[in-house]
C-alpha positions in Angstrom: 50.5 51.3 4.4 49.9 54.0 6.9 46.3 55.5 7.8 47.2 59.0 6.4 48.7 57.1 3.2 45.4 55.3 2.7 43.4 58.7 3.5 45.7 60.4 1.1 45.2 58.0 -1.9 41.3 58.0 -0.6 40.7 61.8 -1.6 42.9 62.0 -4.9 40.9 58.9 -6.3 37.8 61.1 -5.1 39.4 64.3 -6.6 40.0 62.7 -9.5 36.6 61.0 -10.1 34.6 63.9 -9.4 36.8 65.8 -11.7 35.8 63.4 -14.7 32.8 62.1 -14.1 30.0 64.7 -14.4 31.6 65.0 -18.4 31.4 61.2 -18.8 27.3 61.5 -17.6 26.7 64.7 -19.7 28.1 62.7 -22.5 26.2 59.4 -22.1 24.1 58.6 -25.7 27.0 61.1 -28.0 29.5 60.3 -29.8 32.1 61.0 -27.6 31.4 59.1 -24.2 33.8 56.3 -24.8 36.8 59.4 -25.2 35.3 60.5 -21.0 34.7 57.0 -20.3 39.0 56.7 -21.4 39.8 60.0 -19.5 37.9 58.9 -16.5 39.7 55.4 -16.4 43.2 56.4 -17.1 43.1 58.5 -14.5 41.9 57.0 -12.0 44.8 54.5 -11.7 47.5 56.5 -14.2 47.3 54.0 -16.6 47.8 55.1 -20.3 45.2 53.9 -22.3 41.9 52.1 -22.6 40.1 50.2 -25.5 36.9 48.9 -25.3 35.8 45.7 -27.0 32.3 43.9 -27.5 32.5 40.2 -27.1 29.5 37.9 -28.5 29.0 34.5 -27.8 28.4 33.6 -31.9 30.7 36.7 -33.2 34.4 37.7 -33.3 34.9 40.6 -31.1 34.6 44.1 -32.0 36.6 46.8 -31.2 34.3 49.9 -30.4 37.1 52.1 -29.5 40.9 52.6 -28.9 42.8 55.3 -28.0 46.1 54.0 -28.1 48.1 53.9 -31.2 48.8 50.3 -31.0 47.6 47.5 -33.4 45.4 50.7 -34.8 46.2 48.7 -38.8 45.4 45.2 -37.2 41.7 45.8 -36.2 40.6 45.8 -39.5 42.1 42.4 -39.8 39.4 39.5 -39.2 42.2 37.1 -38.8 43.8 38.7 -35.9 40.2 40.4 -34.5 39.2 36.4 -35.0 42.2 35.3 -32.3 41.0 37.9 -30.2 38.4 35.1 -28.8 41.7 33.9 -27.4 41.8 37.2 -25.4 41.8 35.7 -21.3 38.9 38.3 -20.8 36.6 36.5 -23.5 37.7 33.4 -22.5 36.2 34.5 -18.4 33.3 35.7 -20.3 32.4 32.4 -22.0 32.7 30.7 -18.3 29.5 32.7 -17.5 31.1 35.8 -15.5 29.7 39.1 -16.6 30.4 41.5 -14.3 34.0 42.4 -12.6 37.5 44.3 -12.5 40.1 41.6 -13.0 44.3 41.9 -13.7 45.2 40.1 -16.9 48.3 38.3 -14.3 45.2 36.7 -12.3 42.9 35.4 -15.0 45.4 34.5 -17.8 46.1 30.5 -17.7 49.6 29.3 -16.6 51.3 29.2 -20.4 49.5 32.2 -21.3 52.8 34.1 -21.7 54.7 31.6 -24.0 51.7 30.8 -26.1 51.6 32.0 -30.0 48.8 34.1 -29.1 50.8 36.2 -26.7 53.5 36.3 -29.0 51.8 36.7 -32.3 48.9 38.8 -31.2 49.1 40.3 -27.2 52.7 41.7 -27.7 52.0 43.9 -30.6 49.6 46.1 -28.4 52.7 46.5 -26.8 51.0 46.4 -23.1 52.7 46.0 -19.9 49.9 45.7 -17.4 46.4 45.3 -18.4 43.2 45.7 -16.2 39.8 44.3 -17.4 36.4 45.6 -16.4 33.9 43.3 -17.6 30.3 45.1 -18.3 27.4 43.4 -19.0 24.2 45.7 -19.5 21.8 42.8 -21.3 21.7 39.3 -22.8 23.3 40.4 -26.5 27.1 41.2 -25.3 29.6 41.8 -23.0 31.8 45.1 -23.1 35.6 44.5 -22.1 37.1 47.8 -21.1 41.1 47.2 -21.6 42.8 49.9 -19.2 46.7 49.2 -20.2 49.5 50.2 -18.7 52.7 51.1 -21.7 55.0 53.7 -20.7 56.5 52.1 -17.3 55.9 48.4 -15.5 53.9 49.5 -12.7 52.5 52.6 -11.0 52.1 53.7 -6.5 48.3 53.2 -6.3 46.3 49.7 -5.7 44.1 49.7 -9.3 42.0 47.5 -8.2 41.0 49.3 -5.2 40.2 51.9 -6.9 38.3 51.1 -9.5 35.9 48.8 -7.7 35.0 51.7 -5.6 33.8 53.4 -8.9 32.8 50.5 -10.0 28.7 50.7 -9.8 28.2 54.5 -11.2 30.5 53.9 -14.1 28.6 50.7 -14.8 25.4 52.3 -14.3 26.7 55.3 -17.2 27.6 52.2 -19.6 24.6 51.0 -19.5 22.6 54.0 -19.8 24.9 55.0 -22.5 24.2 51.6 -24.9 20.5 52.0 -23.6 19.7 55.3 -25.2 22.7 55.9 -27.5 21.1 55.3 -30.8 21.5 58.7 -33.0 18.0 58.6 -34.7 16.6 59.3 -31.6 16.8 62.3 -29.7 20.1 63.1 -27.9 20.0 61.7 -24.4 22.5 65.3 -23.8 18.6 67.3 -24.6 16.7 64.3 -22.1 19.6 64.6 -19.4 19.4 68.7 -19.7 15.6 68.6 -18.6 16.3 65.2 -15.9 18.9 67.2 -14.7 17.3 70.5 -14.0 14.0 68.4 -12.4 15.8 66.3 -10.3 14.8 66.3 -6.9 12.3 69.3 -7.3 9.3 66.9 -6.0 10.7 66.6 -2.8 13.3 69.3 -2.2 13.1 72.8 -1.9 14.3 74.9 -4.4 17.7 75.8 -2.7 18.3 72.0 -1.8 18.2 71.4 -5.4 20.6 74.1 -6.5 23.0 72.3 -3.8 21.9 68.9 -5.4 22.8 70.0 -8.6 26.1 71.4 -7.5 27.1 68.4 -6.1 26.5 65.7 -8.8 28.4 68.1 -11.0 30.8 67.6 -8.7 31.6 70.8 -6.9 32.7 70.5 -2.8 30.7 71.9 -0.3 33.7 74.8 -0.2 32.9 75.8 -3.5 29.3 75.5 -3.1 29.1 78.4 -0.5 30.2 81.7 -2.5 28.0 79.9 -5.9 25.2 80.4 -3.5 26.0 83.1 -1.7 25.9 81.5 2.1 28.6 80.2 4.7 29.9 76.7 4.3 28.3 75.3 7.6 25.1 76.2 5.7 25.9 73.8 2.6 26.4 71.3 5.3 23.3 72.0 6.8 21.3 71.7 3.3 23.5 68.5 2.3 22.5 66.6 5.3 18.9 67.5 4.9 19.2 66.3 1.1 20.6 62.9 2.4 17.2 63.0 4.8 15.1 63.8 2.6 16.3 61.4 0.1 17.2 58.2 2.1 20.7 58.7 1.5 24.2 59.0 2.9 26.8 59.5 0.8 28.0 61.6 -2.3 27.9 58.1 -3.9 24.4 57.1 -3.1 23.3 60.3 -4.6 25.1 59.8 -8.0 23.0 56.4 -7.9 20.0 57.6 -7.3 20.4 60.2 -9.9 21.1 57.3 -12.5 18.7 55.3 -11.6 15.8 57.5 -11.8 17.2 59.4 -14.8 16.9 55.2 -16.5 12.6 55.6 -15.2 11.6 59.3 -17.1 10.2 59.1 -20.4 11.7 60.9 -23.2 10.4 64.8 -23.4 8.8 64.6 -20.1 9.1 67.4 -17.3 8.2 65.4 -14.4 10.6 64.7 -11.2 12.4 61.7 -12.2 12.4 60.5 -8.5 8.8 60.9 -8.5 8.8 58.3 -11.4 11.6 55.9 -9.5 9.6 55.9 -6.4 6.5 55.4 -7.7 4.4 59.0 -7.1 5.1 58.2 -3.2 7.3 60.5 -0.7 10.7 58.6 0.1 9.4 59.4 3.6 
């Protein structure tokens, strides 16, 4: 593959991931993360659909949610949601790995195809290709996101590539999503509102924060300047102080940071959340 391909494919997967992430974040804790969490997958690799199981140890798996309109009838069925611990993914899980992006053609064992549980139970989801992200956020379960592939045999981008360099910050939303996602509480959408709007303000100036904000919400540095009123150099000039400031050096960094300290702030509290994830101390 040539240097300009690989550049090419580099800022449509970026495109396309600043494009849906900042939705799946705002969503984390309601009702409708998993539907982002499924827009952001698909289309990061143009694959068609994604359902997302939770596999116990002592349990048959459970299907949490599924936007295909396969096997739709059959996961109300405990027989067939019972062969599901069959499922290649599960069976990886029960060897002790919890974490990973794995092909089903790489993991599956070498009759997997001619077995009665490919026959009886794989075919009818009618998949082509399947892609398995395995997300572990504590000791109670594992999370199998199913990214499957219907409508055609293959598609121009490497999947894997691609989603192991998203890897981290969608795991880090999962998590944060099952952490706080419990509706008697109050929505983490209000918490994230507040996080959001004091991020950073401990140790940035007011106009680094407005870019700071920008930017995890996924706006360029191009689109940035006429929001703010000032030339596009200038962004450049307050981006690279940010990653200063912050110990920082990437667009990617900062979407980690902002996850990580958004996990440290207490619910209906107006403080910095990077003064709680570093402690009260400068980053300096």
């Amino acid at each position: 593959m040539s240097e300009t391909k690989i550049q090419s494919e580099s800022v449509e997967a970026w495109s396309e991931f600043n494009q849906y992430y900042p939705p799946l974040i705002a969503s984390i804790g309601e009702s409708n993360f998993l539907d982002r969490l499924s827009e952001l997958a698909t289309a990061l690799v143009d694959y068609d659909s994604l359902v997302v199981m939770s596999f116990s140890t002592d349990k048959a798996p459970v299907v949490l949610h599924n936007d295909s309109s396969y096997f739709n009838d059959q996961v109300i069925d405990k027989e067939f949601m019972g062969a599901m611990v069959l499922d290649p993914f599960y069976q990886l899980i029960r060897r002790g790995v919890r974490q990973g992006i794995f092909r089903l053609e790489d993991i599956a064992p070498d009759e997997f195809y001619s077995s009665d549980y490919y026959n009886k139970i794989y075919k009818q989801t009618g998949l082509q290709k399947e892609i398995g992200i395995i997300s572990s956020c504590n000791d109670e379960f594992c999370l199998v996101l199913s990214i499957g592939l219907r409508n055609k045999a293959d598609v121009e981008v490497d999947e894997l590539k691609r989603l192991n360099t998203f890897y981290r910050l969608i795991q880090c939303a999962i998590c944060k999503h099952f952490e706080v996602g419990h509706p008697e509480q109050r929505t983490i959408g209000h918490q994230l509102n507040d996080i959001f709007s004091n991020f950073g303000k401990d140790f940035l100036s007011e106009r680094e924060c407005q870019v700071t904000q920008l930017v995890l919400q996924g706006y360029s540095t191009k689109a940035i300047a006429p929001l703010l009123e000032v030339s596009t150099e200038t962004v450049k000039v307050y981006r690279k102080r940010i990653h200063n400031k912050l110990k920082i050096s990437s667009q990617s960094e900062l979407f980690s940071l902002f996850l990580e300290a958004a996990s440290t702030v207490p619910a209906d509290s107006n403080i910095d959340p990077l003064t709680v994830y570093f402690g009260g101390k400068s980053v300096h």
